[in-house]
C-alpha positions as CSV (number, residue, x, y, z in Angstrom):
1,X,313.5,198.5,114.1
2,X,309.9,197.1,114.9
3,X,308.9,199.5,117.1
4,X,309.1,203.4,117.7
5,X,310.6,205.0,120.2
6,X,311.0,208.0,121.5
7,X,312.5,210.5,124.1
8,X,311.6,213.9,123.4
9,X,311.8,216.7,126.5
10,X,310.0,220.0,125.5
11,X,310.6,222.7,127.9
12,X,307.5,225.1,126.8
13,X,306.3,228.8,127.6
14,X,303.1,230.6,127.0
15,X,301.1,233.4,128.7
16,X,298.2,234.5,129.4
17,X,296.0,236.6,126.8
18,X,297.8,240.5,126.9
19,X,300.2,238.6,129.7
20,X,297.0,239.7,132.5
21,X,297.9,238.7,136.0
22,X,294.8,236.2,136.0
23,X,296.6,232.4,137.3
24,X,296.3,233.9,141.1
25,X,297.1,231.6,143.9
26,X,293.7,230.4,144.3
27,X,293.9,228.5,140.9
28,X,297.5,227.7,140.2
29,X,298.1,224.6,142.3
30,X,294.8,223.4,140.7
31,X,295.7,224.6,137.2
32,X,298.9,223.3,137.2
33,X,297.4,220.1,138.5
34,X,294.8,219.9,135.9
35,X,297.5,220.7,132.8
36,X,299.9,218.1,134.4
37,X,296.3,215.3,133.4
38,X,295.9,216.8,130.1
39,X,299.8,215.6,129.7
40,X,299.1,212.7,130.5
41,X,296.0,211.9,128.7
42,X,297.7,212.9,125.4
43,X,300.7,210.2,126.3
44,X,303.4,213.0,127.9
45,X,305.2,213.0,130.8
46,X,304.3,216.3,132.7
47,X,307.9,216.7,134.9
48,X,307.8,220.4,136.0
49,X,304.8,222.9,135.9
50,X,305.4,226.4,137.2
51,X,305.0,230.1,136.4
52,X,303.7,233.5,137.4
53,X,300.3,235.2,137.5
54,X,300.8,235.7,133.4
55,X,302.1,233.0,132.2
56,X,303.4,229.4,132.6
57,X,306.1,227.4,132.0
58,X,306.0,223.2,131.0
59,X,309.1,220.7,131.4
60,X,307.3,217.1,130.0
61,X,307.9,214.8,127.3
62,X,306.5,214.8,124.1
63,X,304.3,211.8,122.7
64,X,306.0,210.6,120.0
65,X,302.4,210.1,118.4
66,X,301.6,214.3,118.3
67,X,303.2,216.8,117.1
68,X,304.4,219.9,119.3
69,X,302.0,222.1,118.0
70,X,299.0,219.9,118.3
71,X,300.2,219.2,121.8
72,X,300.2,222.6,123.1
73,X,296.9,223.1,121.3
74,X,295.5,220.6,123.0
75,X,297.2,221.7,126.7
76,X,296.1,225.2,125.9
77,X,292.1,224.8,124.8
78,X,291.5,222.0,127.6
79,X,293.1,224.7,130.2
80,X,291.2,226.9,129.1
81,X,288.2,225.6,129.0
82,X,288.9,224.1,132.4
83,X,289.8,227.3,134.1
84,X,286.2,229.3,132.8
85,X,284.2,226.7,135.0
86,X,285.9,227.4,137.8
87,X,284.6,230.7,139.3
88,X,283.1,233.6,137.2
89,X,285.7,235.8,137.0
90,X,287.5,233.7,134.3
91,X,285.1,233.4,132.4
92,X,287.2,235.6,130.0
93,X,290.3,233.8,130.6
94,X,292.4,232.7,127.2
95,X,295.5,232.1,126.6
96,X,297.9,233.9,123.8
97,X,298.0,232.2,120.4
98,X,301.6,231.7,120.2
99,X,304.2,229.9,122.6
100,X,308.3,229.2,122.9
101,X,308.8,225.5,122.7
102,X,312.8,224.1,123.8
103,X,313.9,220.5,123.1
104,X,316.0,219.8,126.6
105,X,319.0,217.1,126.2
106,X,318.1,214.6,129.0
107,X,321.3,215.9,130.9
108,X,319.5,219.0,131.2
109,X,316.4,217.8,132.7
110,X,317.4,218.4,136.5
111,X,318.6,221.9,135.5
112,X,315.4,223.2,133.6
113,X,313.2,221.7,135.8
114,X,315.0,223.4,139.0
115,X,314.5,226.6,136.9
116,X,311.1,226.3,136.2
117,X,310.8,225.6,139.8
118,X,312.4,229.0,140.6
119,X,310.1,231.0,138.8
120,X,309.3,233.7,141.2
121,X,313.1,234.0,141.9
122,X,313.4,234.7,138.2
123,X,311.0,237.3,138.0
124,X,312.3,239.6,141.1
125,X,315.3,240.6,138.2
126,X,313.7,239.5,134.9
127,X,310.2,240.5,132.6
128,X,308.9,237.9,131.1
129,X,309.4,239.7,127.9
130,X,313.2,239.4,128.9
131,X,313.4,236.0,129.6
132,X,311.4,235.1,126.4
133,X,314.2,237.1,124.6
134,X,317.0,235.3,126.6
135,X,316.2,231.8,125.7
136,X,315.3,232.6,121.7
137,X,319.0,233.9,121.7
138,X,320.3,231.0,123.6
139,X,318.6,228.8,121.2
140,X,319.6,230.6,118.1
141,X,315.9,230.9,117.6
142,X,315.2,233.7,114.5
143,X,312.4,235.9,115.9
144,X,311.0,239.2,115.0
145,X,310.3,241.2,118.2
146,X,307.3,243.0,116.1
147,X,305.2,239.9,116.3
148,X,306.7,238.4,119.6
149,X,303.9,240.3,122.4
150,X,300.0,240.7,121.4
C-alpha cells in the first residue's frame, strides 16, 4: 500500500485530580469546546465530549501519527493549562495521571457517543468508580483496584 491509513475510535475517561467536583457549569461548555481544538490540532476527530463535575469522557479518533498515550498527554496538559487562565480558582486544577482508553468498532460509534451524551443520566444510579469498574470488565481489561483511584 503507498499510503497509511487509518480508522481508530478511542472512547477515553479521566478525572479530575482526587475526582474534586471542579468542571462546574460555568466552564464545561468552554472546556469541552477547547479539548474538542486540541483534537483537532493533533489530527483527531473530537465526536462526543461530555462528563460530570469530576471527570470527563472523549469519543474521537485517533491520529494514526500519535500514539494513545501521547494523545491524551497532550489533551490533558493543554486542558490544563487552558483551564488555570481562566478564573483564579483553578488555578490548582490538574487532572489525575492515569485514564481508561476503549477502541470503539465503528458500529458502535452512535451508541457510545449517545452514552457519553447521557452522562448525567448515568450518574443518578452509578459512581464513577462503578462505571470505571463496569467497562474494564466489559473489556476484559486486567486492573488492580489498589492502584485504580489516587
Amino acid at each position: 500500500m503507498a499510503q497509511s491509513l487509518a480508522q481508530v475510535y478511542l472512547h477515553s475517561i479521566f478525572s479530575t485530580k482526587y475526582r474534586q467536583n471542579l468542571i462546574i457549569p460555568e466552564v464545561e461548555a468552554p472546556l469541552y469546546g477547547y479539548i474538542g481544538g486540541i483534537i483537532k490540532n493533533i489530527g483527531g476527530t473530537p465526536l462526543e465530549i461530555n462528563g460530570m463535575p469530576d471527570h470527563i469522557h472523549i469519543l474521537s479518533t485517533l491520529p494514526r501519527t500519535v500514539t494513545i498515550a501521547k494523545y491524551l498527554e497532550e489533551i490533558k496538559k493543554s486542558s490544563s493549562k487552558w483551564i488555570k487562565t481562566q478564573d483564579a480558582a483553578f488555578q490548582k486544577f490538574a487532572w489525575q495521571g492515569g485514564y481508561a482508553t476503549f477502541s470503539v468498532s465503528s458500529s458502535k460509534v452512535e451508541v457510545v457517543a449517545r452514552y457519553i451524551q447521557n452522562q448525567k443520566e448515568h450518574h443518578k444510579r452509578l459512581t464513577f468508580q462503578q462505571e470505571v469498574i463496569k467497562f474494564l470488565e466489559e473489556y476484559n481489561v486486567e486492573y488492580n483496584e489498589q492502584y485504580l483511584w489516587d
